[in-house]
C-alpha angles and dihedrals in degrees: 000000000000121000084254097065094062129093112250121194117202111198118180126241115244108230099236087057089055105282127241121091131301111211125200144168123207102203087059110061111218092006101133142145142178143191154152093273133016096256091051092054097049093045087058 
């Protein structure tokens, strides 16, 4: 499978935590990112 098939969940930060996105993807425990922009995070 290729990182693409996967469902992929984008939460926002709240700013008091810090802000950005938080990316995860349920399929893949543990799998998570986060960043200042969406593209940022999924690129993590």
């Amino acid at each position: 499978m290729r990182f693409e098939d996967y469902a992929i969940n984008i939460a926002p930060i709240p700013e008091e935590e810090g802000g950005g996105y938080l990316v995860t993807l349920p399929d893949l425990p543990g799998c998570i990112a986060d960043g200042e922009t969406i593209d940022t995070a999924m690129a993590d």
